[in-house]
C-alpha positions as CSV (number, residue, x, y, z in Angstrom):
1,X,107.2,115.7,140.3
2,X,109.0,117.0,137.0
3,X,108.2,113.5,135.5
4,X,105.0,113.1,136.1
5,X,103.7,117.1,134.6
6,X,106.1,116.0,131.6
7,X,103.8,112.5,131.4
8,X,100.7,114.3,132.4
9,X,101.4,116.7,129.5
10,X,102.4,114.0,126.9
11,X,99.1,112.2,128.0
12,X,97.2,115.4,127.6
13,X,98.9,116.5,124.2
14,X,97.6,113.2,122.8
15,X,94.1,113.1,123.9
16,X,94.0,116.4,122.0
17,X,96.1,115.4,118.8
18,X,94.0,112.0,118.8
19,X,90.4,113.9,118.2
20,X,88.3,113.3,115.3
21,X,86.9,116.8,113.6
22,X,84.3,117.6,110.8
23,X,87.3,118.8,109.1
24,X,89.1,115.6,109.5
25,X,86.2,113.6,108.2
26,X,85.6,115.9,105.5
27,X,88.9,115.4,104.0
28,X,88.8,111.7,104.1
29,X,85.4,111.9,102.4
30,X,86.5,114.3,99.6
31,X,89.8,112.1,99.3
32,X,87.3,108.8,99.3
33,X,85.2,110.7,96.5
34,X,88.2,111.2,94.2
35,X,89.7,108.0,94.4
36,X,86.0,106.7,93.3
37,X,86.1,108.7,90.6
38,X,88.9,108.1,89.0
39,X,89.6,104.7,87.2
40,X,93.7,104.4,88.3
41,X,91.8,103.7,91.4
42,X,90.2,100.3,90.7
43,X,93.1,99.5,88.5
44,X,96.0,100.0,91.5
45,X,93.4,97.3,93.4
46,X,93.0,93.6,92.9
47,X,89.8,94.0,91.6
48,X,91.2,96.3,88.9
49,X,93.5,92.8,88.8
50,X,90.1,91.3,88.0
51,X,89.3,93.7,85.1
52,X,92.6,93.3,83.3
53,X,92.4,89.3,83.8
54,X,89.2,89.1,81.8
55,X,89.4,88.8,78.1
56,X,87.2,90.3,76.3
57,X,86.7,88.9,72.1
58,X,84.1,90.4,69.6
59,X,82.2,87.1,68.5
60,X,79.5,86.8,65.6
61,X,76.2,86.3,67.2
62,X,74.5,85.5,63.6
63,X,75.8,87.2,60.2
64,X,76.4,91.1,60.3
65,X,76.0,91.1,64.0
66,X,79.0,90.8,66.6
67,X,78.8,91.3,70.4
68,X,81.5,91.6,73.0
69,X,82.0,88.4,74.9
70,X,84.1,88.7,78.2
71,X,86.0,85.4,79.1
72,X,86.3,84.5,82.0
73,X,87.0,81.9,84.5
74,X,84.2,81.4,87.3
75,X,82.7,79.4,90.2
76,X,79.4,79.3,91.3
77,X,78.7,80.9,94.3
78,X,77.9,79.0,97.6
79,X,74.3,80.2,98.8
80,X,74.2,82.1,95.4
81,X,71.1,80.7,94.4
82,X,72.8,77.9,91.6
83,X,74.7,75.0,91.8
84,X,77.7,74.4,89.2
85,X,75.4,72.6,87.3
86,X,73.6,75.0,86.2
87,X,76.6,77.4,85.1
88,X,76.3,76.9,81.0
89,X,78.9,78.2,78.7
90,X,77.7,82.0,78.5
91,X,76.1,83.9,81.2
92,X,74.4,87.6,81.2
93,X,76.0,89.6,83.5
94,X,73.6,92.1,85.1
95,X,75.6,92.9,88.5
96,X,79.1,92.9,89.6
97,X,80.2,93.2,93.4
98,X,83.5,93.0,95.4
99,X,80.9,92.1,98.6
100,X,79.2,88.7,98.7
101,X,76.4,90.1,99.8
102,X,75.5,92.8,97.7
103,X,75.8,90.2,94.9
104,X,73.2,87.9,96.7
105,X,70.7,91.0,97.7
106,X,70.9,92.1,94.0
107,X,70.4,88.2,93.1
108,X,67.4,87.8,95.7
109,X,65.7,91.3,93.6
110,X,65.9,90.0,90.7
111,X,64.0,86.2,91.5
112,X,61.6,88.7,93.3
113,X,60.9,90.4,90.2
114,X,60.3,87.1,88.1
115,X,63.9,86.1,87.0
116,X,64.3,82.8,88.8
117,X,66.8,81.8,86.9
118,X,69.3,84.6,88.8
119,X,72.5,83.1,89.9
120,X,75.8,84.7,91.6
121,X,79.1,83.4,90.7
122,X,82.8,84.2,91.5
123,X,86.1,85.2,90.2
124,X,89.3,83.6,92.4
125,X,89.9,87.2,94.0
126,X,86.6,87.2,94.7
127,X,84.7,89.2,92.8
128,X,81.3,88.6,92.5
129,X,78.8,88.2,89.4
130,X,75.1,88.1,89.2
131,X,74.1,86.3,86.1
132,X,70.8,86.8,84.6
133,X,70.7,83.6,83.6
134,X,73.3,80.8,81.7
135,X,73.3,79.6,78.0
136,X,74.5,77.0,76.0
137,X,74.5,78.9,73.2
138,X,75.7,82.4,72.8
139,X,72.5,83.6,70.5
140,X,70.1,82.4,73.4
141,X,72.4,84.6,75.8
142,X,72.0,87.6,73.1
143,X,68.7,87.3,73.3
144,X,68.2,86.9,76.9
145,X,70.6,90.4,77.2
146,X,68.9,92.5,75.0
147,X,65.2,91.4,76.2
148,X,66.4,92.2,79.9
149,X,68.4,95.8,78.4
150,X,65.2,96.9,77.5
151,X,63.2,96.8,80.2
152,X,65.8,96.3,83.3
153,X,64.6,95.4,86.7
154,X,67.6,96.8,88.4
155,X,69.6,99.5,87.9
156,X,72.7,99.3,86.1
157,X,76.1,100.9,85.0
158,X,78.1,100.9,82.3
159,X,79.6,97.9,81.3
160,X,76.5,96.3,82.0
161,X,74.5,93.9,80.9
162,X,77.5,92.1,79.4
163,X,78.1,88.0,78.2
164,X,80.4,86.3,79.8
165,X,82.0,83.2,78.4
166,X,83.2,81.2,81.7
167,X,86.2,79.7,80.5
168,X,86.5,75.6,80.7
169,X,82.7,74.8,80.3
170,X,81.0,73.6,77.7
């Protein structure tokens, strides 16, 4: 009989150490929040992994006038909306995901408003790029970046719209 109250009590000690509170969730939020907001964060991840990989040059666009060019090396992304192909030399970057398909839903609003030429392609971690389009040529890819900067069809943060070079194409 002493056994089973001392198991009966155990049992009844955890179903009451085991419950959720607001409290509870409240401090996981609060400690979610944080984390968000500060950038040792995504850097302790492998997506942070993914920022330090990239190289980033300053290349001469035409004379006097040098852009930031993020290298890169990339895949197109199956069901992405391109095919390898397609995937020039220098992309405009106007989304970046760790989720395949929040890259694909931000790719499907952009065709919808009237950039067919929308893309998604991947980093080996993955991390997940939607290109506005792809370039042979860098000033073509200026163009294209500062044309879509000033009227955007999607919301974006900083460091976007960017060019990235995806390393080993032409």
């Amino acid at each position: 009989m002493k056994k089973l109250t001392v198991v009966l009590g155990a049992v009844a000690l955890l179903a009451t150490a085991c419950k959720t509170s607001e409290a509870n969730y409240r401090a996981a939020y609060e400690k979610a929040v944080e984390a968000r907001r500060t950038e040792q964060s995504v850097d302790s991840t492998v997506y942070g992994g993914v920022r330090r990989q990239a190289n980033t040059r300053s290349v001469e666009v035409r004379p006097g006038l040098n852009v930031d060019v993020r290298v890169q090396h990339v895949r197109v992304t199956e069901g992405g909306g391109g095919i390898n192909e397609n995937l020039r030399r220098y992309g405009v970057v106007v989304g970046q995901f760790k989720q395949r398909f929040n890259a694909i839903s931000l790719r499907d609003r952009l065709v919808a408003a009237g950039y067919p030429a929308a893309f998604v392609v991947e980093t080996a971690e993955p991390y997940y790029y939607i290109l506005l389009g792809s370039y042979s040529e860098l000033p073509e890819a200026y163009a294209a970046m500062e044309s879509f900067a000033a009227k955007p069809a999607v919301a974006m943060k900083e460091p976007l719209p960017f060019i990235l070079q995806a390393s080993g194409r032409k």
